[in-house]
DSSP file (Angstrom, degrees, kcal/mol; ACC not computed):
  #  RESIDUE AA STRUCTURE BP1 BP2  ACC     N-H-->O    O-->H-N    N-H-->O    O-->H-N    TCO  KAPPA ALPHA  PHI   PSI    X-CA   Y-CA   Z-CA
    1    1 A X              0   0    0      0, 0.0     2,-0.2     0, 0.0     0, 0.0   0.000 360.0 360.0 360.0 151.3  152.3   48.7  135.8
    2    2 A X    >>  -     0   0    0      0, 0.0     4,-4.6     0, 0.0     3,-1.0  -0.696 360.0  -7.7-130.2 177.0  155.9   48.3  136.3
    3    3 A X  T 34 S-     0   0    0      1,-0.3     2,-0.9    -2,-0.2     4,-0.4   0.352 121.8  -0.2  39.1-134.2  158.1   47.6  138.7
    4    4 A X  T 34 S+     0   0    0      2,-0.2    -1,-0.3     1,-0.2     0, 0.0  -0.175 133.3  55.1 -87.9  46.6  157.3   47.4  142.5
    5    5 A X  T <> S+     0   0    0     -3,-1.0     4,-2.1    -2,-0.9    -2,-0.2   0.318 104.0  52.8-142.9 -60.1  153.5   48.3  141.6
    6    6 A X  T  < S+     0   0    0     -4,-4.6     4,-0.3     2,-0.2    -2,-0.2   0.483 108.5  48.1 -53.6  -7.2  153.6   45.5  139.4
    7    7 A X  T  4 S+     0   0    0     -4,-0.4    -1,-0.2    -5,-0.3    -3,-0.1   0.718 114.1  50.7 -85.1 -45.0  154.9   43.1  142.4
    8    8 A X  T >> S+     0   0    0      1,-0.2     3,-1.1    -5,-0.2     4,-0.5   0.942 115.4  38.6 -65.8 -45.1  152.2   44.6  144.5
    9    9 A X  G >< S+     0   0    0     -4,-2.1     3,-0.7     1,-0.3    -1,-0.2   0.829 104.9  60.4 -69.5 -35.2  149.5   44.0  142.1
   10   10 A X  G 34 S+     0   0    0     -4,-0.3    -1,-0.3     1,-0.2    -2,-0.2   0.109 104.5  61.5 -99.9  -1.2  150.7   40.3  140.7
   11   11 A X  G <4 S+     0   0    0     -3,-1.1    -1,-0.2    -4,-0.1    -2,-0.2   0.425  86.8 107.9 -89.5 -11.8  150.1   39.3  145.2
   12   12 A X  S << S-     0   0    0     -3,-0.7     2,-0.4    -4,-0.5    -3,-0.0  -0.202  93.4-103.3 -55.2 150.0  146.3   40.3  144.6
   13   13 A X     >  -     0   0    0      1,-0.1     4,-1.9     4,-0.0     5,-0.2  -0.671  38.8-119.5 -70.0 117.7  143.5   37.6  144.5
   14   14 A X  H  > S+     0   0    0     -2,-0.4     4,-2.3     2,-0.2    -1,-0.1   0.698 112.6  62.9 -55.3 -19.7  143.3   37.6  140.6
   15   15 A X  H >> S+     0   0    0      2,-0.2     4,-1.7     3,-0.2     3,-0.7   0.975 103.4  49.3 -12.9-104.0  139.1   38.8  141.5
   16   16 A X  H 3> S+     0   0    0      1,-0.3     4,-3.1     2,-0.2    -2,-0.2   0.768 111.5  47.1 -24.0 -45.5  140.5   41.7  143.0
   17   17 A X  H 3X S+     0   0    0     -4,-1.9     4,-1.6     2,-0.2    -1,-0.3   0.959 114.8  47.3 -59.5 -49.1  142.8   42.4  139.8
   18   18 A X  H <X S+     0   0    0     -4,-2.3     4,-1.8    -3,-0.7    -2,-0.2   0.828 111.3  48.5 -73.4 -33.8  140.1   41.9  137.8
   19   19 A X  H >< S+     0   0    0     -4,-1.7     3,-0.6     1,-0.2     4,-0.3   0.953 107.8  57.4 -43.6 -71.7  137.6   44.2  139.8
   20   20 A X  H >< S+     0   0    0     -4,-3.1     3,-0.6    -5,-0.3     4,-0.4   0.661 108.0  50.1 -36.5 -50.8  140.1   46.7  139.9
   21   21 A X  H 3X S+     0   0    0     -4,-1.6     4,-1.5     1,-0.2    -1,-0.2   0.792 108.5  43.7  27.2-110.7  140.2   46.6  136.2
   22   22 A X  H <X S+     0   0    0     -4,-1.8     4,-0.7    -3,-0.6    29,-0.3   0.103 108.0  57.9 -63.1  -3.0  136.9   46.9  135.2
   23   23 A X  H <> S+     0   0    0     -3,-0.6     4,-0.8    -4,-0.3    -1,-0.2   0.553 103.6  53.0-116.5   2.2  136.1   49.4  137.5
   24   24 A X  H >4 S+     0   0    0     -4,-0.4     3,-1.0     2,-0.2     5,-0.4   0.630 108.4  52.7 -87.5-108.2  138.9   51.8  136.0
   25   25 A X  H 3X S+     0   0    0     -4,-1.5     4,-2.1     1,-0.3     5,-0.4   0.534 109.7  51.0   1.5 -49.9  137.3   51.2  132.6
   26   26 A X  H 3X S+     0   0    0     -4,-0.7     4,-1.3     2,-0.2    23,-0.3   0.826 108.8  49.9 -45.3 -52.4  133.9   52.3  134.2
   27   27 A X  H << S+     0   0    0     -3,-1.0    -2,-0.2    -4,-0.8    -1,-0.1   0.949 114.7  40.1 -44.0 -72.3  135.4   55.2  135.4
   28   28 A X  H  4 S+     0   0    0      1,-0.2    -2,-0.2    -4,-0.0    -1,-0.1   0.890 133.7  22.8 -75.0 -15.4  137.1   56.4  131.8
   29   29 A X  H  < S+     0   0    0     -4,-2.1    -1,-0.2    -5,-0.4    -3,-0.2   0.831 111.1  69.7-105.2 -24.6  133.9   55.3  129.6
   30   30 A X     <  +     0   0    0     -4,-1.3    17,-0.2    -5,-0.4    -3,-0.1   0.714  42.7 113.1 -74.2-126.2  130.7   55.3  132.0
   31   31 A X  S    S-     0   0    0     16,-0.2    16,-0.3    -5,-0.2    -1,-0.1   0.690 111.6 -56.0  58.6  21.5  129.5   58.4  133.2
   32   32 A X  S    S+     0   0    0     14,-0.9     2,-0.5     1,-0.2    15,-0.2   0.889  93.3 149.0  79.8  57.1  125.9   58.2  131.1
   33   33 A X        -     0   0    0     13,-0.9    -1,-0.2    11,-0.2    16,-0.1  -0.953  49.3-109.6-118.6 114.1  127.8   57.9  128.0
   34   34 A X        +     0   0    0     -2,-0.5     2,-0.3    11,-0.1    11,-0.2  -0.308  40.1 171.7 -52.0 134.4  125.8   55.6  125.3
   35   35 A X        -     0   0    0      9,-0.2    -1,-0.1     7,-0.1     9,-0.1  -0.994  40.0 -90.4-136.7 164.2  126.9   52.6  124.5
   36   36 A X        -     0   0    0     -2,-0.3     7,-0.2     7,-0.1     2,-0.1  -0.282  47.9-119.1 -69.6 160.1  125.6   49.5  122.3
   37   37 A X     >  -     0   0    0      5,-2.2     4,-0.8     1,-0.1     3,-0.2  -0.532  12.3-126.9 -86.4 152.2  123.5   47.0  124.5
   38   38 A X  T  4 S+     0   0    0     14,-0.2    -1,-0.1     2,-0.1    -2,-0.1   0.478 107.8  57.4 -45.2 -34.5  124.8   43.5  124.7
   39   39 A X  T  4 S-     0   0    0      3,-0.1    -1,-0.1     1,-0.0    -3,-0.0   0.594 118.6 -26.7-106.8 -47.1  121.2   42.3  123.5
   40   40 A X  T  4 S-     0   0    0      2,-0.2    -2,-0.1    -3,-0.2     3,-0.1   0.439  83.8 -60.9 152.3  49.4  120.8   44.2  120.1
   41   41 A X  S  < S+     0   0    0     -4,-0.8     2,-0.2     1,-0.2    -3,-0.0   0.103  90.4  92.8 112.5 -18.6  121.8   47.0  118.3
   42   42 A X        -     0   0    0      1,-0.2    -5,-2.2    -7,-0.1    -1,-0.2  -0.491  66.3 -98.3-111.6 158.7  120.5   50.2  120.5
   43   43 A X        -     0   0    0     -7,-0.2    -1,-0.2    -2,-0.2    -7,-0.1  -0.253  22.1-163.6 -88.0-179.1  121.9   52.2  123.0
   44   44 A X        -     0   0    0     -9,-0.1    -9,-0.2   -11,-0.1   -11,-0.2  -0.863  20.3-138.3 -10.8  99.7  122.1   52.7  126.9
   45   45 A X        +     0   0    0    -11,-0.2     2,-0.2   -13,-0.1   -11,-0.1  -0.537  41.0 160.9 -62.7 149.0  123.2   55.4  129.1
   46   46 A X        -     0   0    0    -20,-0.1   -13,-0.9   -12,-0.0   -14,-0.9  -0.690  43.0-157.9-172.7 130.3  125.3   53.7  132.0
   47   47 A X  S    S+     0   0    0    -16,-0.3   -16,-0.2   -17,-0.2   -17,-0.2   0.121 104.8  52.1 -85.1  16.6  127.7   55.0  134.5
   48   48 A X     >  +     0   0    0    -18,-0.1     4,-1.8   -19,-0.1     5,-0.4  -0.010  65.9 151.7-151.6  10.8  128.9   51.3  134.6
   49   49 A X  H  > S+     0   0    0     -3,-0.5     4,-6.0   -23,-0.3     5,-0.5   0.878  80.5  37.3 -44.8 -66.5  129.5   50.3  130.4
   50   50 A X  H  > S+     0   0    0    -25,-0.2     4,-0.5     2,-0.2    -1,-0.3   0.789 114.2  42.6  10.3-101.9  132.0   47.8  131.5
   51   51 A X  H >4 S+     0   0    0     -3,-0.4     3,-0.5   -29,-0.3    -2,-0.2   0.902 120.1  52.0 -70.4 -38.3  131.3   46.1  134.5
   52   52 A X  H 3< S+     0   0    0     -4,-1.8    -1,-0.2     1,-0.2    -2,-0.2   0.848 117.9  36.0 -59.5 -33.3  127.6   45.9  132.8
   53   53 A X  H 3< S+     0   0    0     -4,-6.0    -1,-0.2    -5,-0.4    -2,-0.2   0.513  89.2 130.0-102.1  15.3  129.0   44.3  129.1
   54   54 A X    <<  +     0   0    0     -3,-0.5     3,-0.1    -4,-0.5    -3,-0.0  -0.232  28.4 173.0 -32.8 144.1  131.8   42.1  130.9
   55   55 A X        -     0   0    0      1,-0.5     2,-0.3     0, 0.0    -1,-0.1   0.372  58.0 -28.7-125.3  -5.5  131.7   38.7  129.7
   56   56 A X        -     0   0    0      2,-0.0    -1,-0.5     0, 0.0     2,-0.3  -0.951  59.1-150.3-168.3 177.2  134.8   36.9  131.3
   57   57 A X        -     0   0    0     -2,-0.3     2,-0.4    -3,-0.1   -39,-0.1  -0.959  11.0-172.1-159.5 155.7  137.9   37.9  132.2
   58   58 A X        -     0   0    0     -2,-0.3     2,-0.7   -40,-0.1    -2,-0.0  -0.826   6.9-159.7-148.4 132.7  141.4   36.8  132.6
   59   59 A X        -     0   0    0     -2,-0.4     2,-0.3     2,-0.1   -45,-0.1  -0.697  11.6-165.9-119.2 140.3  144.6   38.2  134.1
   60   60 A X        -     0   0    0     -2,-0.7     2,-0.6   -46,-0.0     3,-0.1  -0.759  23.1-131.4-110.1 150.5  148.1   37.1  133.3
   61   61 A X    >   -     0   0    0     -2,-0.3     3,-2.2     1,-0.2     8,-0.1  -0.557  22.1-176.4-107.0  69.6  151.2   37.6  134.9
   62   62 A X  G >  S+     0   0    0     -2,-0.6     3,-2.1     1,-0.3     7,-0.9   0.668  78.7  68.1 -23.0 -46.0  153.3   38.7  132.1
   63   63 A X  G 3  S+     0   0    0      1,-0.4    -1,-0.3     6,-0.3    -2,-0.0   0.477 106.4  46.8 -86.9  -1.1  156.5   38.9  134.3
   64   64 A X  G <  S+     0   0    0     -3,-2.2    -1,-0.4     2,-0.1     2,-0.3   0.022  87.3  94.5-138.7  44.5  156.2   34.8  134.6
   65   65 A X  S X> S-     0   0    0     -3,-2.1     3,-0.9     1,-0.1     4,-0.7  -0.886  78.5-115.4 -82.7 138.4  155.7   34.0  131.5
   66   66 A X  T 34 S+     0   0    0     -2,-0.3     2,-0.5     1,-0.2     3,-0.3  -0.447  94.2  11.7 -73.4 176.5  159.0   33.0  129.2
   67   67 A X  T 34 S+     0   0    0      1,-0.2    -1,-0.2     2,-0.1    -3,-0.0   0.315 131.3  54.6  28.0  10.9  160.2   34.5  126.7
   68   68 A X  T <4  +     0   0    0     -3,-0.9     3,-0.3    -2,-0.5    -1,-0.2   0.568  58.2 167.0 -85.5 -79.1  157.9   37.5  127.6
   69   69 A X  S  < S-     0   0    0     -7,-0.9    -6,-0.3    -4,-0.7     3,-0.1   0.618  77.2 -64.4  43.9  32.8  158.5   38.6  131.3
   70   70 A X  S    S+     0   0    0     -8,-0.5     2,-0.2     1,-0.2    -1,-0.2   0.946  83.5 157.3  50.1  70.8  156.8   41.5  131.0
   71   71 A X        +     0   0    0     -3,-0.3     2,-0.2    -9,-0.1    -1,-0.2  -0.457  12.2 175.6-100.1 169.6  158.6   43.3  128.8
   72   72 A X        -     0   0    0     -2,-0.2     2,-0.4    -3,-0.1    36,-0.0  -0.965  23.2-120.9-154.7 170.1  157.2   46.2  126.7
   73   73 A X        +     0   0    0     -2,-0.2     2,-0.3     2,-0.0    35,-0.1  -0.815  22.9 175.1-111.9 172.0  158.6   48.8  124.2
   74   74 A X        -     0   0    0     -2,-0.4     2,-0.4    33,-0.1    -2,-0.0  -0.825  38.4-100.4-132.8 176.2  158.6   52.7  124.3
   75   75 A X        -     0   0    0     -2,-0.3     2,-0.3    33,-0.0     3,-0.1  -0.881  40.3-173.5 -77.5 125.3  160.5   55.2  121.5
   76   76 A X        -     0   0    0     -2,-0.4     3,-0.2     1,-0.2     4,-0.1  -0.772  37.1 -47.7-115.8 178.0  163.3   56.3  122.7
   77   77 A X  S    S+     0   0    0     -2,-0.3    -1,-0.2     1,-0.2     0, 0.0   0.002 125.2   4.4 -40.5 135.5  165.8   59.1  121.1
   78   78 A X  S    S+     0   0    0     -3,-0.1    -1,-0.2     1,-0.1    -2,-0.0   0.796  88.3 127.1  57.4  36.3  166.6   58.7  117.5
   79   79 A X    >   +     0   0    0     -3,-0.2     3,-2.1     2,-0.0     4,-0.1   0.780  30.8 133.8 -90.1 -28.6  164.2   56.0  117.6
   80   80 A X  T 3  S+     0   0    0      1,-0.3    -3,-0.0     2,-0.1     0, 0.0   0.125  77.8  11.7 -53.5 134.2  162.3   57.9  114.2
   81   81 A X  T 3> S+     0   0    0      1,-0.1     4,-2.1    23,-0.0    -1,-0.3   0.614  97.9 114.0  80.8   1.0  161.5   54.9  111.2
   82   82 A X  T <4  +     0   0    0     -3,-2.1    -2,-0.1     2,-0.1    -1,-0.1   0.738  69.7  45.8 -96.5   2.0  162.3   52.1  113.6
   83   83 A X  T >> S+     0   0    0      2,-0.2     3,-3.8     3,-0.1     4,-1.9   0.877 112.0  54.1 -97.7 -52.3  158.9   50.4  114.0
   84   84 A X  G >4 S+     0   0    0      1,-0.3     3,-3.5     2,-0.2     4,-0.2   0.911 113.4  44.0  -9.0 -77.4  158.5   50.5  110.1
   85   85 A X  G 3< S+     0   0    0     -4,-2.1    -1,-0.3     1,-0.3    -2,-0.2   0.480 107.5  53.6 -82.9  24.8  161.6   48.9  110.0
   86   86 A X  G <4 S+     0   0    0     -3,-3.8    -1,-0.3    16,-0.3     2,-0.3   0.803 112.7  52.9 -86.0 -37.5  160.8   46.2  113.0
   87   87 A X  S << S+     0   0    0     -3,-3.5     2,-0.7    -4,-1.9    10,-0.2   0.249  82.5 110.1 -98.2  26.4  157.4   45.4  110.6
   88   88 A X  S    S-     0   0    0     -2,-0.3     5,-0.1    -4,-0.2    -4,-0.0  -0.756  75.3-117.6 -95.4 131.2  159.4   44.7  107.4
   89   89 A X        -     0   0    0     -2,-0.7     2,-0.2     7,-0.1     7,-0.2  -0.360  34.7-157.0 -56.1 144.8  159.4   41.0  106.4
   90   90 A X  B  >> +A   95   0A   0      5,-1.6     5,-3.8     1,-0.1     4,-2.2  -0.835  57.5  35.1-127.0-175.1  162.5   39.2  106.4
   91   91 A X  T  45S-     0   0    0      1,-0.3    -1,-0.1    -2,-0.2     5,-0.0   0.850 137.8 -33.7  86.6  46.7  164.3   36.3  104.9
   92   92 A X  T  45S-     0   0    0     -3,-0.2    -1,-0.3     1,-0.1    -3,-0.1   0.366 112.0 -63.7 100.7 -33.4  162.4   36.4  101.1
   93   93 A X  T  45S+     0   0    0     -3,-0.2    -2,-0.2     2,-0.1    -1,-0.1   0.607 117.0 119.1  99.4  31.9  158.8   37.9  102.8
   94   94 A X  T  <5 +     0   0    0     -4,-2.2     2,-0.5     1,-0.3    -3,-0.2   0.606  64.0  47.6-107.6 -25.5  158.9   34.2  104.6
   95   95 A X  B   <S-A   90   0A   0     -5,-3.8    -5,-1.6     2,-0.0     2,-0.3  -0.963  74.4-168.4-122.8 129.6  159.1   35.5  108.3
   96   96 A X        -     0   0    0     -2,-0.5     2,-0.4    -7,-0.2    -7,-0.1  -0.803   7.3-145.6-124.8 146.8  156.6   38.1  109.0
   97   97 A X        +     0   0    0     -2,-0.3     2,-0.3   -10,-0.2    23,-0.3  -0.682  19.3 169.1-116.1 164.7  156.7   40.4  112.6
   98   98 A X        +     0   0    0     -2,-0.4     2,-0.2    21,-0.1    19,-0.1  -0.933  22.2 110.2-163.3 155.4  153.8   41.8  114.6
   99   99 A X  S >> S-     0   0    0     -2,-0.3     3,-2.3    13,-0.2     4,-1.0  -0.616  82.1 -81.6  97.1 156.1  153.8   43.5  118.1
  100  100 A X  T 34 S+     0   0    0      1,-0.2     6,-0.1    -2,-0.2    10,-0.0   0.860 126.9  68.5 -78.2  -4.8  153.4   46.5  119.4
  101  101 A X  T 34 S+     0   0    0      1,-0.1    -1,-0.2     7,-0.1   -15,-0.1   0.829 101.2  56.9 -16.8 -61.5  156.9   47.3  118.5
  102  102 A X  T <4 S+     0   0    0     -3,-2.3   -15,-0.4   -16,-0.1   -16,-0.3   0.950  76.3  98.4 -30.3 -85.0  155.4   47.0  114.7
  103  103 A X    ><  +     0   0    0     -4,-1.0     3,-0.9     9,-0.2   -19,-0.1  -0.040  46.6 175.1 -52.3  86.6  153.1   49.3  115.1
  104  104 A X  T 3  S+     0   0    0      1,-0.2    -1,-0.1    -2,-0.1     3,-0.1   0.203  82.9  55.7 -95.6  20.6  154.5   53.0  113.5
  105  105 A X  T 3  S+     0   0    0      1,-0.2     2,-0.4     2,-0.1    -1,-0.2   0.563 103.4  34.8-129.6  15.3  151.2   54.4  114.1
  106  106 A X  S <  S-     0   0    0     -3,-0.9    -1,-0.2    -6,-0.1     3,-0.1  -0.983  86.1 -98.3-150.4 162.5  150.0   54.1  117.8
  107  107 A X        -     0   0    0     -2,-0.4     2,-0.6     1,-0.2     5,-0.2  -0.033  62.7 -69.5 -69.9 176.4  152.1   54.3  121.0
  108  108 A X  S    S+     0   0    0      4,-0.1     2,-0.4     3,-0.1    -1,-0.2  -0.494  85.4 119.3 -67.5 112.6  153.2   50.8  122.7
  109  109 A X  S  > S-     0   0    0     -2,-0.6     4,-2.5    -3,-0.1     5,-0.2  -0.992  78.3 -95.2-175.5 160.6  149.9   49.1  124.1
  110  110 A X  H  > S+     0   0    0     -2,-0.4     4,-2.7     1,-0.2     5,-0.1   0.841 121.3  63.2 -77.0 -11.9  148.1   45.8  123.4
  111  111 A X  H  > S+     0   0    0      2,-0.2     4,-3.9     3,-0.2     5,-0.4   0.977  98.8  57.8 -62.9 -47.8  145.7   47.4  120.8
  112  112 A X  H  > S+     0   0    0      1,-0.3     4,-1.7     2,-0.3   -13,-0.2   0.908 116.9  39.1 -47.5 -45.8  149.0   48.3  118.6
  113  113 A X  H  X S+     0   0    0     -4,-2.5     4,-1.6     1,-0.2    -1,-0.3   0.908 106.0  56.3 -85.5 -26.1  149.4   44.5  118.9
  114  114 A X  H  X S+     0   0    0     -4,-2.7     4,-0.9    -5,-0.2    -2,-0.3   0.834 114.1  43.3 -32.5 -47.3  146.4   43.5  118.5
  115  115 A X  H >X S+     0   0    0     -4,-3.9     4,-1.9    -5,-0.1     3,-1.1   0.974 115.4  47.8 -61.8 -66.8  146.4   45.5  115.2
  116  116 A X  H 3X S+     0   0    0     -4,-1.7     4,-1.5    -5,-0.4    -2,-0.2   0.702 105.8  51.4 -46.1 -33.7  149.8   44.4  114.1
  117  117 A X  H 3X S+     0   0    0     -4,-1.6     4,-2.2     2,-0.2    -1,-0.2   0.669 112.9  56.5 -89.8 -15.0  149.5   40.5  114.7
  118  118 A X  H <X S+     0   0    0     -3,-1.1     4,-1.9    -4,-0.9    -2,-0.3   0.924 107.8  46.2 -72.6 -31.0  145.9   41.2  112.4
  119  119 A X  H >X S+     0   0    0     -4,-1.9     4,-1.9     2,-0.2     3,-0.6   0.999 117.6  40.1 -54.9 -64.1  148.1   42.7  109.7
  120  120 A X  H >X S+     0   0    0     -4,-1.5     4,-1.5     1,-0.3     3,-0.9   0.875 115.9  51.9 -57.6 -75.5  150.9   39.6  109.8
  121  121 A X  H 3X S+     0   0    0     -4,-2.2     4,-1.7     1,-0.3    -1,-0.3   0.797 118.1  37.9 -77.0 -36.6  147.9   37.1  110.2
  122  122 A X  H <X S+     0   0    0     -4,-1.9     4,-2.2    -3,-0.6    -1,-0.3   0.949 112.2  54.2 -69.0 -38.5  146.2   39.0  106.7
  123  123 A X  H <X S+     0   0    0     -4,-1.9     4,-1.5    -3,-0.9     5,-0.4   0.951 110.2  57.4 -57.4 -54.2  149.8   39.5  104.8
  124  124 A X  H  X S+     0   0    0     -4,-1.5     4,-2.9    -5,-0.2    -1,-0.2   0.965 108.3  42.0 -32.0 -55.4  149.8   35.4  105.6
  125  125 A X  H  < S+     0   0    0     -4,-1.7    -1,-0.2    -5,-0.4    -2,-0.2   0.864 108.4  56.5 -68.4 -35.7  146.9   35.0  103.9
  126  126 A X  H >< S+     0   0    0     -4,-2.2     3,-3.4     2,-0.2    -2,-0.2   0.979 110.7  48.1   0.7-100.7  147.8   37.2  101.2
  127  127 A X  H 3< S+     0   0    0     -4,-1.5    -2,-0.2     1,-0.3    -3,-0.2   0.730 113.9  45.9 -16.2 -78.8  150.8   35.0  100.7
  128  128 A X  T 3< S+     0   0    0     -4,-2.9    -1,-0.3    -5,-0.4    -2,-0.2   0.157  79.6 118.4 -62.7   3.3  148.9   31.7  100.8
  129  129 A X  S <  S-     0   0    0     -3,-3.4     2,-0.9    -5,-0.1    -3,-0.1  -0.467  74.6-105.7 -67.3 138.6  146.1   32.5   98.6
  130  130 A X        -     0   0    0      1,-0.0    -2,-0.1    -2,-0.0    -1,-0.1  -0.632  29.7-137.6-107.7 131.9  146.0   30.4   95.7
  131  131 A X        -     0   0    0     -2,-0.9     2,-0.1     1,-0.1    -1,-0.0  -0.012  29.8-101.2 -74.4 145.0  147.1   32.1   92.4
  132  132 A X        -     0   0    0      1,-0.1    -1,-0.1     0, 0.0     0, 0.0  -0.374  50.1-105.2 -49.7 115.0  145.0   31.4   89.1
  133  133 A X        -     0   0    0     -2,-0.1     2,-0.3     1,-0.1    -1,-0.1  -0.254  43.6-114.1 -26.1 119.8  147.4   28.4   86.8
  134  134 A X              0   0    0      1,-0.1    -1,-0.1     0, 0.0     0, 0.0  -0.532 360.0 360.0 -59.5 158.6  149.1   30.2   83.8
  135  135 A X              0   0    0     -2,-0.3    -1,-0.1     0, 0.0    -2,-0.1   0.294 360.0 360.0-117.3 360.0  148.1   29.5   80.7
């Protein structure tokens, strides 16, 4: 959401947000469509996958957070090679980036950062591993 849709939504009782949600998620995945049980390892038919594996939930108002403020990115024109070169280490391979910004293989969305702050948080570890004494 953007804009004056995002104002409207961000006056809801965060319940209401959350409802709203989950019941869009129900909608694209439910429809008798298997998915794994909460429980153990087997499937379930549910018009409901969702609201039925929920286990919390919590909704933020990006647009009053700092240094955020509910920004996002998109590609724009002549944009080709410029999330490669957002996910390039700078300064030696000392400062590492991640966002969906990063991310030169999936559109702008929080899985692309969700993937992207798992790369930087593995390249870290990488880094920090400790190497075998020469001899």
């Amino acid at each position: 959401l953007s804009g004056v849709a995002s104002e409207r939504a961000a006056a809801l009782p965060h319940d209401e947000i959350a409802n709203k949600c989950v019941a869009q998620l129900d909608a694209m995945f439910g429809n008798g469509e298997a998915h794994p049980e909460a429980s153990g390892g087997g499937t379930s038919a549910s018009a409901t996958p969702a609201s039925d594996l929920l286990a919390g939930w919590r909704v933020v108002d990006w647009a009053k957070v700092p240094y955020v403020r509910g920004a996002y990115s998109y590609p724009s024109a002549f944009a080709a090679g410029a999330r490669a070169a957002l996910a390039t280490p700078s300064h030696g391979g000392r400062v590492l980036y991640a966002g969906e910004a990063t991310n030169a293989s999936a559109n702008p969305c929080m899985q692309a950062a969700i993937e992207t702050g798992h790369r930087a948080a593995a390249e870290v570890m990488l880094r920090r591993a400790p190497t075998k004494a020469r001899l």
